[in-house]
N, C-alpha and C positions, 0 to 999 in steps of 0.2 A: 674233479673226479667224484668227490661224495655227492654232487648235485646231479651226476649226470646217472650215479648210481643208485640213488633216490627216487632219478625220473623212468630210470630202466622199470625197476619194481616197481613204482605206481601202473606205470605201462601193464607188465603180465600183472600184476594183481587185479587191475580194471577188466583186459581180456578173462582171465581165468572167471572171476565174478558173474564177467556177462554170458560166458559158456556154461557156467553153472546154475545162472538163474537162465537161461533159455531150455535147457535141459529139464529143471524145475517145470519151467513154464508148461512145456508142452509134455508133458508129462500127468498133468493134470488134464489135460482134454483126453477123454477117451469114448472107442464110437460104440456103441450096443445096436446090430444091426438086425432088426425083425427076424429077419432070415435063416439067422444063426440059430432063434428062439421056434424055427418051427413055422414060421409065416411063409405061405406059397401064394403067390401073385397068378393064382389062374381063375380067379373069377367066379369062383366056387366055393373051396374049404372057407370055412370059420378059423378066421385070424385073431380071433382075440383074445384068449390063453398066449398065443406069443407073443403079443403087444404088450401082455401085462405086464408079461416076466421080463422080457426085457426093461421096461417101466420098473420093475421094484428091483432089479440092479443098478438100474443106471441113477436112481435115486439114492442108495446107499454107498454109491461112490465117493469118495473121499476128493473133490474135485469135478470139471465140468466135463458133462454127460450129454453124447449126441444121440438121442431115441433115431435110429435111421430107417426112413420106408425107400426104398429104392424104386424103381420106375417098374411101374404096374399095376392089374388091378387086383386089388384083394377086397376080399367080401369081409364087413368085420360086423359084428354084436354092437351091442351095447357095450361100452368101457368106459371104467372112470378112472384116472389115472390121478392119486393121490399125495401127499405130502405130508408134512416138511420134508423137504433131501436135504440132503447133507452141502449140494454144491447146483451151481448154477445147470436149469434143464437149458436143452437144444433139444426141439421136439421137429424133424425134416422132413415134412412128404412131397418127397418126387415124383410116387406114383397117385393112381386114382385109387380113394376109398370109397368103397357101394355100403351105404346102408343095407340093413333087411326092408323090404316090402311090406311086410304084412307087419300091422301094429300089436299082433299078439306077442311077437317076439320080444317084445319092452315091456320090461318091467317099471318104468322111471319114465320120466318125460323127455330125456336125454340121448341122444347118442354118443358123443364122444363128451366127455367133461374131463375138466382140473379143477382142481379144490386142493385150498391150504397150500401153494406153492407162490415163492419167492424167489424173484429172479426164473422167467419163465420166457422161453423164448421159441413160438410156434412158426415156421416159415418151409419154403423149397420149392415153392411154385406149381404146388400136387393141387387135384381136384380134391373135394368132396363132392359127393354124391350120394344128396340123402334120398332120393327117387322117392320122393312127395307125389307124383299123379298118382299111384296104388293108394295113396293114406286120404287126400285130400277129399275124396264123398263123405269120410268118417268124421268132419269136422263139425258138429251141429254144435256148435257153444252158442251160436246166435240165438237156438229155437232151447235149447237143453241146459239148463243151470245146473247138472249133475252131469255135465261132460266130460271126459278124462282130457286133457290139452296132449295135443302129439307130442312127438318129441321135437327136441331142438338139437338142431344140427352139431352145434357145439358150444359149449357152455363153459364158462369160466366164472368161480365161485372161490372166494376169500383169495384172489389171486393178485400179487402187488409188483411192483418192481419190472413191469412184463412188455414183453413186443409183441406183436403178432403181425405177419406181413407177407406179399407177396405168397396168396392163395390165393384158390380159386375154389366155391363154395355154388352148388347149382340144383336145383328145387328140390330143396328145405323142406320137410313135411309140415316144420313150423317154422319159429324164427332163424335165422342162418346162424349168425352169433351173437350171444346170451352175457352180459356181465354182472354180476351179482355182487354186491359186498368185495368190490374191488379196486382199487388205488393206484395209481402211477400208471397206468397201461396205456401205449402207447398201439391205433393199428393205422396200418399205411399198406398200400396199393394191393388190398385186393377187390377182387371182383364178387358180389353175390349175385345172382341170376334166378328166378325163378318168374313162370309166367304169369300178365297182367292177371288174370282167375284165378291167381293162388290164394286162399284164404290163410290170413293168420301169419303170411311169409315174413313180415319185419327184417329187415337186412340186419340191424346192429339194435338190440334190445339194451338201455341200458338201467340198472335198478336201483337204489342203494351203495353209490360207488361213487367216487372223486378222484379229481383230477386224471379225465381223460382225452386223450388225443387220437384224434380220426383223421386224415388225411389222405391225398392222391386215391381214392379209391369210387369206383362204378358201382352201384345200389342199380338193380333192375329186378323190382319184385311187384309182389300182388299186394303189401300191405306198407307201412311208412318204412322210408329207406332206415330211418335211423328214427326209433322213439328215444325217451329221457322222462322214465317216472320216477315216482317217490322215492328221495332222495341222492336223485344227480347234482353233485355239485362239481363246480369248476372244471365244464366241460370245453373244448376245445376240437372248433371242426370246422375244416378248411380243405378246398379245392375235392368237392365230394362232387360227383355227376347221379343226380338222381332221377329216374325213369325210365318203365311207368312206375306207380308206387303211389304213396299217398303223404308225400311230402320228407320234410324234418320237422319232427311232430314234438311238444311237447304235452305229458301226458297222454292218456287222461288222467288227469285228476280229481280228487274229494271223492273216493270210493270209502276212503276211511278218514277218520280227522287226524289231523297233523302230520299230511303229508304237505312237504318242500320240498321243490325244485329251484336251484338259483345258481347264477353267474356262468350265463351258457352264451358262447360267443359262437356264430356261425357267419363265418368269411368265405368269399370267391369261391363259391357253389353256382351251381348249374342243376335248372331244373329242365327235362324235356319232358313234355307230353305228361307231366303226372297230374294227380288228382288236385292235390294243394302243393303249396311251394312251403312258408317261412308259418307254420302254425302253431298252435296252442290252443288246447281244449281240456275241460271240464266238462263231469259228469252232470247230467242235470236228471234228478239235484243230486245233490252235491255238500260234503261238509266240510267245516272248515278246515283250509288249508291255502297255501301259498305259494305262488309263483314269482319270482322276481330278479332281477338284473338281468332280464334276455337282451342280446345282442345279433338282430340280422343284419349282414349289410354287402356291400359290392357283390350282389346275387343275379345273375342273368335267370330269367324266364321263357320259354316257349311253348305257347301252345297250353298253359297250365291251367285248368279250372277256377281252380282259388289259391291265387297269389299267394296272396297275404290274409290270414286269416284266425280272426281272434273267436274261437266258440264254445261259448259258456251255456250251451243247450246242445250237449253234444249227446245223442241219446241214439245208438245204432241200433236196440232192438228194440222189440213191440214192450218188453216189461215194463221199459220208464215210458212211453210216449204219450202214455195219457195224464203224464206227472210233468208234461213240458211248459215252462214259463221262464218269463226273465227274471223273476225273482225268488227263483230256490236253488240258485247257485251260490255256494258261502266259499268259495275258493277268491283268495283277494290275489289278485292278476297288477302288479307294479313294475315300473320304473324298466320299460321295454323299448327298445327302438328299429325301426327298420329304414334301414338306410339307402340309398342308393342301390334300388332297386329297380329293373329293368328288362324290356321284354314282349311279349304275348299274351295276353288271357282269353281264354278260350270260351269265357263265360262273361257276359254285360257287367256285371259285378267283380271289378278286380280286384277292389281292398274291403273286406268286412272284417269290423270291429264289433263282436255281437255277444257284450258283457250283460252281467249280473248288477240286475236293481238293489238288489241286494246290496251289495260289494262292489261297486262298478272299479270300473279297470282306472288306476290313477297312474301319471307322468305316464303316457303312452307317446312314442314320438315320430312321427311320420316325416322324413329327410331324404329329399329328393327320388322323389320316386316317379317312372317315367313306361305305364303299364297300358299297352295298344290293344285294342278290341277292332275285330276286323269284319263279326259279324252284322246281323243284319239291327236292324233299332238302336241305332246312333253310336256316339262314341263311350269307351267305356266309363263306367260310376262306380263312387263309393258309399258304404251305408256304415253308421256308426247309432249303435246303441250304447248308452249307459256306459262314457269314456271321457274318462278329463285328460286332457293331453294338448300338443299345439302340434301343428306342421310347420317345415321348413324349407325353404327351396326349390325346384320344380315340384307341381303337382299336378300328376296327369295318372288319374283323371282327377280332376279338383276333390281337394281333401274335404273329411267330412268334421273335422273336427274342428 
């Protein structure tokens, strides 16, 4: 009888416990919905006074905070949505956000940002719409070294612990998404779009940040689907579909000295129709600085320009071009490999390795690689400057190293 009376009470005690942390639990989610704050979804009003205020409740909530956009389109400003909170964000858009047109309206390079937020979690399966064709004639950085940069779509800044996923993001007046000085983030399946003429459009910028993951997601822009400058480390990016666009780029680099880039893995990617595929470029010139432990590999190509491509005279306007040589590159390029690669090139030249005499590129490693040219003057080649390295396993077209 006392055993049975023991097992009674353990029984409701467990039950009572579990109705009481369930109660706990979901009592700490609570939703903050635009709406409530004043947000009208016609297309028109300026929503961004309600977004905020919703944002600076749902952040001093004592527990986890749903910023809610419901299905529609709302026109918003410029907004920066701040931190520390108090408890984990859930930031939802179900409907469509329209930037403003006109670049007078920014004061910042930004449209939507988070800064200084932990445990941050952006999703809902909403568009953005930064309606970049109005901004994009106002781009002259290429001819203007005192050019304002447009804004970027959405920007995440000292942001850690974080998700972002299932959006949809479509011509960006600049880059789509921006990460700055950010750590643990994690983005997976959404889509950026903006057309092959966009200038500046970079699907996934990343700067000064570690340990991050890119996965299941479609890059269709005017500039690299995904860069990684000064200081990307321990990146992580897998099953990306990129094109058109200007590859996964690393860098540029050596615009200042001691910048690093290292331990960037890129797996089971797809390139269609883009400029370059698996790259890496340096300014030229260029000061000292480092690139190292890049990882391409299991990568399909079609139709891609330049596969694979190493360029350490990388000089897109007239100011360096008369300062172009293979030896005023000081950026040291190591210990890279591209694997099992595969595919199209759209160009006679499908793997260029085109380092610094300088600094030439050391353990470069070319492992089976299997790159078709279909035009006209034979089959396709490779050129290699100023690269210590070996190849391994098929080489089509015959390795240069």
């Amino acid at each position: 009888m006392v055993t049975l009376a023991y097992a009674i009470f353990g029984l409701c005690f467990l039950v009572f416990f579990s109705i009481a942390n369930a109660k706990y639990y979901h009592s700490q989610l609570k939703y903050f919905n635009v709406k409530d704050y004043g947000a009208v979804a016609d297309d028109k009003s300026d929503n961004s006074q309600a977004f905020l205020r919703a944002w600076y409740d749902g952040c001093r909530w004592e527990g986890r905070s749903v910023i809610y956009i419901s299905y529609g389109t709302y026109k918003l400003r410029e907004v920066s949505f701040e931190g520390p909170c108090n408890g984990m964000m859930i930031f939802v858009i179900k409907g469509v956000l329209k930037a403003p047109t006109h670049i007078s309206l920014f004061s910042t390079n930004t449209w939507i940002g988070f800064r200084y937020i932990d445990r941050l979690v952006v999703k809902g399966g909403g568009y953005l719409d930064g309606q970049g064709a109005a901004a994009w004639p106002y781009n002259d950085c290429s001819k203007n070294p005192k050019c304002m940069p447009l804004p970027v779509t959405m920007r995440f800044d000292f942001v850690t612990n974080s998700r972002i996923h299932h959006l949809r993001s479509i011509n960006s007046k600049n880059s789509h998404i921006n990460l700055f000085a950010c750590d643990n983030v994690n983005i997976s399946y959404v889509r950026l779009t903006a057309p092959d003429e966009s200038p500046n459009t970079d699907g996934i910028h990343i700067g000064l940040s570690t340990n991050i993951k890119i996965s299941r997601t479609v890059i269709q822009t005017g500039d690299d689907c995904i860069a990684m400058v000064t200081g990307s480390r321990n990146i992580e990016i897998s099953n990306v579909t990129c094109g058109p666009g200007h590859g996964i780029s690393i860098g540029s680099l050596g615009r200042t000295p001691g910048e690093v880039v290292t331990g960037i893995n890129v797996r089971n990617c797809t390139f269609i129709g883009s400029q370059n595929g698996a790259r890496i470029k340096t300014w030229a010139p260029s000061l000292s600085s480092v690139a190292s432990d890049i990882f391409f590999g299991d990568i399909y190509m079609e139709n891609v320009h330049n596969p694979i491509l190493i360029d350490q005279q990388y000089c897109p306007t007239p100011s360096c071009s008369d300062q172009l040589g293979q030896d005023n590159s000081k950026v040291q390029i190591s210990n890279v490999t591209f694997s099992n690669i595969w595919g199209t090139s759209s160009s006679k030249v499908a793997v260029t390795l085109k380092c610094s005499k300088l600094v030439p590129c050391k353990n470069v490693q070319l492992d089976n690689i299997n790159l078709k040219y279909h035009g006209r003057g034979g089959p396709a080649t490779s050129s290699c400057l100023n690269v210590i390295g070996d190849s391994y396993g098929r080489q089509s077209p015959p390795s240069c190293l």
